[in-house]
N, C-alpha and C positions, 0 to 999 in steps of 0.2 A: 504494500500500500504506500502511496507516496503524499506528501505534504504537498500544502501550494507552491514550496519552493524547490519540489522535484526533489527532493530527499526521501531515503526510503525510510518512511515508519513501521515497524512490526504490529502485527496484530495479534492485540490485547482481547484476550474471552472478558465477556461485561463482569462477570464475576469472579474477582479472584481475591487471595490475601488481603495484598494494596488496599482494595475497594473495602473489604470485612475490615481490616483496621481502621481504615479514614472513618466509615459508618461509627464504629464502637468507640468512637472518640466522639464525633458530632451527634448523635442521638442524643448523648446525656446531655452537653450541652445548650443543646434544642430546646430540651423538654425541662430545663432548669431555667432557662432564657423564658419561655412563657409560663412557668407557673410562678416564676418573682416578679413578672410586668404584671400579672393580671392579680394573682391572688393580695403581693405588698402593695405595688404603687396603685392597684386596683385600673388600671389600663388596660382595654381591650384589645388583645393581638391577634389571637384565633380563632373570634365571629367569624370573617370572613370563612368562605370555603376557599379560597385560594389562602393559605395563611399567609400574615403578615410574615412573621418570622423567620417561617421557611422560605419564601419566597426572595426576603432579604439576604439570607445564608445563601442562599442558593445562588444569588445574582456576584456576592462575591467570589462564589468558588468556581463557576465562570467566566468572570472578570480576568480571574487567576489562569484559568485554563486557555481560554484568548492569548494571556501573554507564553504561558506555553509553547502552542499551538507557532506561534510566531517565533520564540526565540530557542526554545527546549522542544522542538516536537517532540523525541525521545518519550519523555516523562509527559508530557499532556494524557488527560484523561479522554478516552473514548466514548463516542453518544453512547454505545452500553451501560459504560460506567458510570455516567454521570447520571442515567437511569434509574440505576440498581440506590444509588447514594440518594435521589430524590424519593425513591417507592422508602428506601428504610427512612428516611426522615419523617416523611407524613405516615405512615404506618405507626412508629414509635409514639409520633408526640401524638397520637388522638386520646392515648389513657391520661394525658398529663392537661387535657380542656376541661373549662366549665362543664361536660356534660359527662364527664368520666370522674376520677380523683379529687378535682376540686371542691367535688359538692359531697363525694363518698365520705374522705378522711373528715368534716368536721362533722357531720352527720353522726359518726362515731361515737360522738362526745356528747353531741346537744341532748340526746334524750333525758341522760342523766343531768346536766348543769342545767338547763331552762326547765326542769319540773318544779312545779311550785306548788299549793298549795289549792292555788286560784285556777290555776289549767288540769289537776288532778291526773299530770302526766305517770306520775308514781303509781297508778293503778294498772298501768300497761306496762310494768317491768317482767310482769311475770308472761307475759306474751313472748319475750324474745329470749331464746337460748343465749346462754352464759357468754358462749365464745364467740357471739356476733359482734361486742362490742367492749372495749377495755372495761376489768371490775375494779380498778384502782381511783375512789375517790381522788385522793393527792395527786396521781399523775391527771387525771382529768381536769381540776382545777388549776393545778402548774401548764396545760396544755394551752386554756383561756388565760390565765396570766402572763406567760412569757416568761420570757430571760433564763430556762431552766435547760439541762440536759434530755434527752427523751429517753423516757425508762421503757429501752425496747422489750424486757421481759414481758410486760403489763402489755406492750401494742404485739406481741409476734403472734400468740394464735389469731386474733380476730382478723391480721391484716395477713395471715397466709392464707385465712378463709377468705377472703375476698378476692384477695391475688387471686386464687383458683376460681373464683367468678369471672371474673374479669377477663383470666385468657378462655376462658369455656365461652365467652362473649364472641371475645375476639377472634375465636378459632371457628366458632359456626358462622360467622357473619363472612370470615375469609373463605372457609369452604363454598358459602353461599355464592360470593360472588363468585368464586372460581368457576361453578356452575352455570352461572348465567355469562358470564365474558363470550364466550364465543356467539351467542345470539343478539348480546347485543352490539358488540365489534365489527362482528364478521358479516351475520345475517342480515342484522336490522342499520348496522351501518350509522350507528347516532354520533354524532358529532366530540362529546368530550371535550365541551366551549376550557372547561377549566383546567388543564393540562396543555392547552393550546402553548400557553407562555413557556412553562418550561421545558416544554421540548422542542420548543423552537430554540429556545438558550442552549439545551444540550447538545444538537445534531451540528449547527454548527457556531461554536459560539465566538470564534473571531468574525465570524462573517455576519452574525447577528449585532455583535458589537461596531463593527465598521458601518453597518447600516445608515443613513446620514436622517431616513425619513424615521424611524425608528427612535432618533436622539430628539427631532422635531415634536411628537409627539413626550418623548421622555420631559422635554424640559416647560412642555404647558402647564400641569399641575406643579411642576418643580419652581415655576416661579411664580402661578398666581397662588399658592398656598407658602410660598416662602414670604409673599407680600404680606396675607392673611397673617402667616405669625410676627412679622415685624409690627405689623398694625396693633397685636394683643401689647406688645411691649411700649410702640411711638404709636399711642394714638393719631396722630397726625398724619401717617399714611394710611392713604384711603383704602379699604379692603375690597376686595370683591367675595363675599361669603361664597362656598359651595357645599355648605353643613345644610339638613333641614332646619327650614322655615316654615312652621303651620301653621296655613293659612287660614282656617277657625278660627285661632285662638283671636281674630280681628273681627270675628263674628258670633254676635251675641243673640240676634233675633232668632224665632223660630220661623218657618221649620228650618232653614239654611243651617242651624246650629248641629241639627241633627246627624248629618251628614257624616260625623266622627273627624278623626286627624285626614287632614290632608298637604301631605309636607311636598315644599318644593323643594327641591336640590341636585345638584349635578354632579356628583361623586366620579370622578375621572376611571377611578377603577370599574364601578361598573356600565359604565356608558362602553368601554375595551369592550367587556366580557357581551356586551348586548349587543356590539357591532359583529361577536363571532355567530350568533344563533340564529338558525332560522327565522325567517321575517314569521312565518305564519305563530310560531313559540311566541315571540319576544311583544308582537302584534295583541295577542291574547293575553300577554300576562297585563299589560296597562290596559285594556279595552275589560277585562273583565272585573277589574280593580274598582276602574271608574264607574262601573257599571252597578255596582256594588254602594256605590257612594248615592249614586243616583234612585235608588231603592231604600238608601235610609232617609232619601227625601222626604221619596215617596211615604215613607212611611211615618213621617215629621207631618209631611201634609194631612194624611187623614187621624193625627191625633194617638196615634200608637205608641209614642216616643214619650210623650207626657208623663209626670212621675205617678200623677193619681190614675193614670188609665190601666186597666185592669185586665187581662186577658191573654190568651197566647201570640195574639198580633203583637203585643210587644216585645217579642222576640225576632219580629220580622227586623232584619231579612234571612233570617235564622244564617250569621252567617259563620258560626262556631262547627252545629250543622253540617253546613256545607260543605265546609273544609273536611270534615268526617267522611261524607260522602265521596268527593272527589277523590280521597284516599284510596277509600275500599273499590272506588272503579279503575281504578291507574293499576292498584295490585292485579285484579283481575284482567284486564288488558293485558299488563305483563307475563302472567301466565299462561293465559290463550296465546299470546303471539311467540313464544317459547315454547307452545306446548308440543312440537316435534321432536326440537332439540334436547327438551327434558326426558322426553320417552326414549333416545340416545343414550344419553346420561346415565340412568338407570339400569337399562336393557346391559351397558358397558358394563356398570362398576356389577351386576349382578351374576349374569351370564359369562363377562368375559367375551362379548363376543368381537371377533376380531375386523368383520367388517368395518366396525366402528371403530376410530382412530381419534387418538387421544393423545397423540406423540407430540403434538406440538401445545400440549396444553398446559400450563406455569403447575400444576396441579392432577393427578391425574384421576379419572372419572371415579375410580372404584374409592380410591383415596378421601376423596371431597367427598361424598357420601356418605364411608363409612366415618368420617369427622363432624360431619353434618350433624349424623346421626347420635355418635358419644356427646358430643357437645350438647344436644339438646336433652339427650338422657338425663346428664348430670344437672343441670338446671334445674328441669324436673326433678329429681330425685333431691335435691340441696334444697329449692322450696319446702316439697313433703317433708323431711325431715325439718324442717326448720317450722313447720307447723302451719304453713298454708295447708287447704285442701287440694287434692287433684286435680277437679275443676277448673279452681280458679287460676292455679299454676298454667295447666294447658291454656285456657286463655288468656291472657296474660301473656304468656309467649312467644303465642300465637299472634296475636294482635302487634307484639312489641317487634318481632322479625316480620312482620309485614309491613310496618314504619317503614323499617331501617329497609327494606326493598323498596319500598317508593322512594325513600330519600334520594339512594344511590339514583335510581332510575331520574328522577330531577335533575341531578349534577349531571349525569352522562348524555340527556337529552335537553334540559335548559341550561344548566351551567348556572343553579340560583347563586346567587350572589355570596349569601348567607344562609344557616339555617331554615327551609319555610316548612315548619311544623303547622300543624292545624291550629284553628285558632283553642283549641280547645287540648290540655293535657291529655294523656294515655290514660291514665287513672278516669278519669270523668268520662273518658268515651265509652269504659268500661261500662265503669257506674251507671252511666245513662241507660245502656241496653239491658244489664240485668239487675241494676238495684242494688243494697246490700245485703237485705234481707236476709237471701239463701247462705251468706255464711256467715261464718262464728266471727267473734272478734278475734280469738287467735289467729283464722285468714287473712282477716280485714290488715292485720298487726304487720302480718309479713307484705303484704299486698303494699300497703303503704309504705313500707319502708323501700322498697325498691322504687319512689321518687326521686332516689338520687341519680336515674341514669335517664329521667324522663321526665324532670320539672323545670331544668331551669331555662329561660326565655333565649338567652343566646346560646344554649349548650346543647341539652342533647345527644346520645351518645350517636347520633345521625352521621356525624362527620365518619365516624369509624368505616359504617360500610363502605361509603363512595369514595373516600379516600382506596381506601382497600381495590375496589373495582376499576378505578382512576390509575391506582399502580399498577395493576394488571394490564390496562390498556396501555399505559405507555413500556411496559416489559417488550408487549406486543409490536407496538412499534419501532422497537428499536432492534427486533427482532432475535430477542433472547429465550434461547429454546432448552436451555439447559435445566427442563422440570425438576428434575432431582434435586438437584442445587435451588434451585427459587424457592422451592418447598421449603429448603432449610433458611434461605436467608427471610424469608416472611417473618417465619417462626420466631429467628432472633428478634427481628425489628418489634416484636408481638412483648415476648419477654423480657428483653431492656426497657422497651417503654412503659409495662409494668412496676418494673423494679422502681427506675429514676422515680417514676411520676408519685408510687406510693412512699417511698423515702425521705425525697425534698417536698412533697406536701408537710408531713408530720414534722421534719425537721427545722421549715419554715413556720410552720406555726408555733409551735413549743420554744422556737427564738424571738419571736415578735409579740403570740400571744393573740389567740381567736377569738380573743373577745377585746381587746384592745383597739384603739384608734390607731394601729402601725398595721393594719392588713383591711381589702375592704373586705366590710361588711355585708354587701350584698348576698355575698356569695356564702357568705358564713351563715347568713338567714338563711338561702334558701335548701339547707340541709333542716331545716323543721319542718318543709311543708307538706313532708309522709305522715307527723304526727298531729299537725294540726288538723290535718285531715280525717285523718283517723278519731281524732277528737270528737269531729263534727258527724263523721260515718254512726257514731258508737250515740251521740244525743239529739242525732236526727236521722235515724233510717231513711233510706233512699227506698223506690219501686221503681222498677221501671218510666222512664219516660217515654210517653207513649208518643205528646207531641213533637220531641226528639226527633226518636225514630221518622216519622213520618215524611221530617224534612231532612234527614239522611234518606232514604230512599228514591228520592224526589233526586236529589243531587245525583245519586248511585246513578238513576237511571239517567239523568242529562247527562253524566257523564260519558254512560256510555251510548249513549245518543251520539254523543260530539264523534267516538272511536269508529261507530258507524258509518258515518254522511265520510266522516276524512276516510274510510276506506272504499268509498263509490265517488268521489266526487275529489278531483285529486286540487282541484283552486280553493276547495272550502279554508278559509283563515281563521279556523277556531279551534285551537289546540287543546286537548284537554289537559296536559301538560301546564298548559299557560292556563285552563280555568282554576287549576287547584292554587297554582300561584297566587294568581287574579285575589283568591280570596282566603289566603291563607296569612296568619300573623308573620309581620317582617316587608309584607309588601309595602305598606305603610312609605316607608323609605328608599322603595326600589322601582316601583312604577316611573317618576319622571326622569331618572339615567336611561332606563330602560327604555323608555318613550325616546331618549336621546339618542340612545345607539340604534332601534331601530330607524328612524326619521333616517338619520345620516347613510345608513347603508341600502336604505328602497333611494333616496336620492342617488347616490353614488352607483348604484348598480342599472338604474334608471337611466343615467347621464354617459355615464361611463362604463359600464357594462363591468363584466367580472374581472378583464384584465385592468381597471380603475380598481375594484375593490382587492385584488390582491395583490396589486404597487399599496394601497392605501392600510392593510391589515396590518405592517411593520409601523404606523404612527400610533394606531390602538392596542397593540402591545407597547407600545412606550408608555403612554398612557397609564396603562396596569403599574408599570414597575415604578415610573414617575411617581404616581400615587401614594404608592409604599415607601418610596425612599424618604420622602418629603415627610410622612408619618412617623417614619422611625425616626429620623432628625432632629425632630423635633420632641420628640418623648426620648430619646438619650440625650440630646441638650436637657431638657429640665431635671432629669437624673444629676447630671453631672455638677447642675448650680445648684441642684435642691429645690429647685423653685414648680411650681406645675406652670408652664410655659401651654401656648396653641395648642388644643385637639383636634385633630387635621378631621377627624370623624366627630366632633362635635363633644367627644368626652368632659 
């Protein structure tokens, strides 16, 4: 293989030593790097689905590999390798997000320190076996005060139990995807908006760095948000904001009032990510958003919205609901349009049968099935024993990997920006369909406490799968076939990230102190809202919601309404992808980028046809990494002075 400058390079296999060391030195790193931004200085880094931090890592070790490339080709890293180095970074750091560890480890502790008297949390000690949770009053209290050492005797059983959730999580979600990657790569061909950047960095990245249109792009957010932060410091220079602005909060009358949040804003990053998506996705996710808005008009107009008005229209436009529904039709979809390559799958790992080839799969069929399958055993079986019912454990699980499949499926076919969970938690979707009734508090007990991997607003343990399926697709891309080996290097990226994320959680807390003013506190709340729930489950039984349901069906079936018309009618521009969006929590703040990067690329493809749009895609990946750079700039500047300086995201 030769370099640009006709020198001969050897070829490097994507995985080797080199690569496993570089990884087991940057993983922890990684995952120490976002849980001291978010958890001390309480700073968001890993909402986005493109992570800040990796993305910033990543742009250095590129930068790095450019000068390589130019002056050491020898030693430069190959698009394999820079693959293999990106799939273990995001694989690793997803145990170390708000929707994994962050909200586990204090969760640990709160049951015992926030029981009072007045919430009668002491009554549901006896609901949760010994070793789920530290019994050492002293280290508990030393945990929310700080400045003490960590008495890991008192944390090792509860956090090996967990550990072993966690990768039993993370081992069926990665089987899962493994399973699906080929139909939705291969067959169904979906885009993968959110990996666009980094592999465009990795394939070639002197040639991405030399790019002139590329830096054109890079330096728009780099200098109107460089202005924005000079501004927060000299008043005096004029800003141009690109944070939301909601435009409610200027209106007070009825019914316009009714309407909910409607922020404007132009976030550079994902205006990028909306110029890679289909027009028909990107079309639907702001038309249905808006549309949404225009229904709680309507529903301001006929008096529904009123505080004294009474009745199930005040629910309209039931749009918690919706989001439910759109859910369970997307899952569905998903496995009618895989249901060939599934009957494969199976037929493979069961039979063995050899027509069926699996050689070039990161994973192999028999493999992913029968981990599929251990994995969700043990789940099951760690609920039962821990004193949920059978039922409710299968559902429960059932419902919680059907999430984490639509999620992925959003990242690999919309590229959501962030998070778009329904507007409505796991637990409540439950609750709606069958009430609490049918079981005991000791289910209700366990039931609730697994809010940590599916309460909190930007977290979610969502990022896991699509990150997961995201690394598989770009494996794919870069055309890394060595199964055996990927199998083992997942694994590690699965297990380090475990390790770091549950260690520097506890070890950062028990230094600073999780009940102190030196960590935020959001996130420290939202490890009680398994019990406050349960509080409220145990002094208000729930039945069935009947009017719920109704308008989850209603959505179920427009939704698959929409999967229909798009499979007879190939112009129709109504994604059901983009309906779930449309009305799902997070849109809020993504619809007007969104609006922006579609608008820009029907012009541009309109005017200039595809060869404009793909001279023009290297200024909207600048854009992306511009966005970030300028974020991070600015939150290591106030690090550095102490002071909290710009939040490029409105923080």
């Amino acid at each position: 293989m030769m370099d640009e400058r006709g020198e001969r390079v050897s070829f490097r296999p994507a995985i080797s030593w080199r690569v496993i060391i570089i990884a087991l030195i940057l993983m922890p790193i990684h995952s120490l790097l976002v849980i001291y931004m978010e958890t001390i200085t309480g700073i968001d880094v890993s909402f986005t689905s493109l992570m800040i931090p990796t993305i910033f890592l990543f742009f250095f070790l590129t930068l790095l590999n450019a000068f390589l490339q130019r002056f050491l080709p020898r030693y430069s890293f190959s698009y394999g390798e820079l693959v293999i180095l990106y799939v273990m970074l995001i694989i690793s750091v997803s145990f170390s997000t708000v929707g994994m560890s962050q909200i586990l480890v204090p969760q640990l502790a709160n049951l015992y320190h926030h029981a009072t008297p007045e919430n009668e949390w002491a009554s549901f000690f006896k609901y949760f076996p010994k070793w789920f949770v530290p019994q050492d009053e002293a280290a508990i209290k030393n945990f929310f005060e700080g400045g003490h050492a960590v008495p890991w005797r008192v944390w090792l059983l509860p956090v090996a139990v967990w550990a072993l959730v966690m990768f039993a999580l993370g081992t069926f979600m990665l089987c899962l995807m493994a399973i699906f990657r080929k139909s939705w790569v291969e067959r169904e061909r979906l885009p993968f908006p959110i990996v666009y950047l980094p592999l465009e960095m990795s394939k070639d990245s002197l040639g991405f760095f030399k790019n002139k249109i590329m830096w054109l792009g890079f330096a728009l957010p780099v200098l109107i948000e460089g202005l924005n932060g000079l501004h927060s410091i000299y008043p005096a220079i004029p800003p141009f904001p690109l944070y939301p602005v909601n435009l409610t909060s200027y209106i007070s009358q009825a019914p316009w009032k009714h309407i909910g949040n409607l922020y404007i804003c132009f976030w550079p990053f994902v205006i990028g990510i909306a110029y890679i998506l289909t027009t028909d996705v990107s079309f639907s996710c702001w038309f249905f958003f808006l549309l949404t808005k225009l229904e709680n008009l309507f529903a301001g107009i006929r008096g529904w919205k009123e505080e004294d008005y009474i009745g199930p229209e005040s629910r309209f436009p039931f749009d918690k609901e919706q989001s439910v529904g759109a859910l369970i039709g997307i899952a569905i979809f998903c496995l009618w349009a895989a249901r060939p390559h599934l009957k494969n799958v199976f037929k493979k790992a069961i039979t063995g049968d050899k027509d069926i080839d699996d050689k070039d799969e990161p994973i192999s069929y028999r493999l992913a099935v029968l981990g599929l399958f251990l994995s969700f055993i043990f789940l099951i079986g760690f609920s039962c024993i821990s004193g949920m019912s059978l039922l409710l454990a299968l559902i429960f699980f059932l419902v919680f990997f059907t999430f984490m499949l639509v999620f992925a499926r959003l990242r690999a076919e919309a590229g959501s920006p962030w998070t778009m969970r329904p507007n409505m938690y796991l637990q409540e979707s439950v609750v709606m369909a069958t009430g609490t009734t049918p079981f005991s508090i000791q289910s209700l007990a366990i039931f609730g406490f697994f809010y940590w991997m599916t309460a909190y607003d930007r977290g979610f343990a969502a990022p896991m799968s699509a990150n997961q399926v995201e690394g598989l697709k770009m494996a794919d891309s870069a055309q890394i076939r060595n199964k055996k080996l990927m199998t083992w290097v997942l694994l590690l990226a699965i297990v380090t990230g475990i390790i770091v994320a549950i260690w520097a959680n506890i070890t950062f807390l028990y230094q600073a102190g999780a009940g102190t003013g030196k960590v935020d506190q959001k996130r420290m709340s939202a490890g009680v809202k398994g019990f406050e729930s349960l509080q409220d489950w145990v002094k208000n039984p729930r039945v069935p919601d009947i009017v719920g349901l109704k308008a989850v069906s209603l959505s179920l079936i427009f939704t698959l309404l929409l999967v229909f018309i798009r499979s007879k009618l190939l112009w129709w521009p109504f994604h059901p992808v983009g309906y779930f969006m449309g009305v799902s929590w997070n849109m809020d703040w993504a619809w007007c980028p969104i609006f922006v990067g579609w608008l820009s690329k029907v012009l541009i493809i309109r005017y200039g046809g595809a060869k404009l749009y793909r001279n023009a895609l290297p200024f909207f990946l600048g854009m992306i990494l511009g966005h970030y750079f300028i974020a991070v700039f600015w939150g290591v500047l106030g690090e550095i002075l102490g002071v909290p300086l710009y939040g490029v995201f409105g923080d």
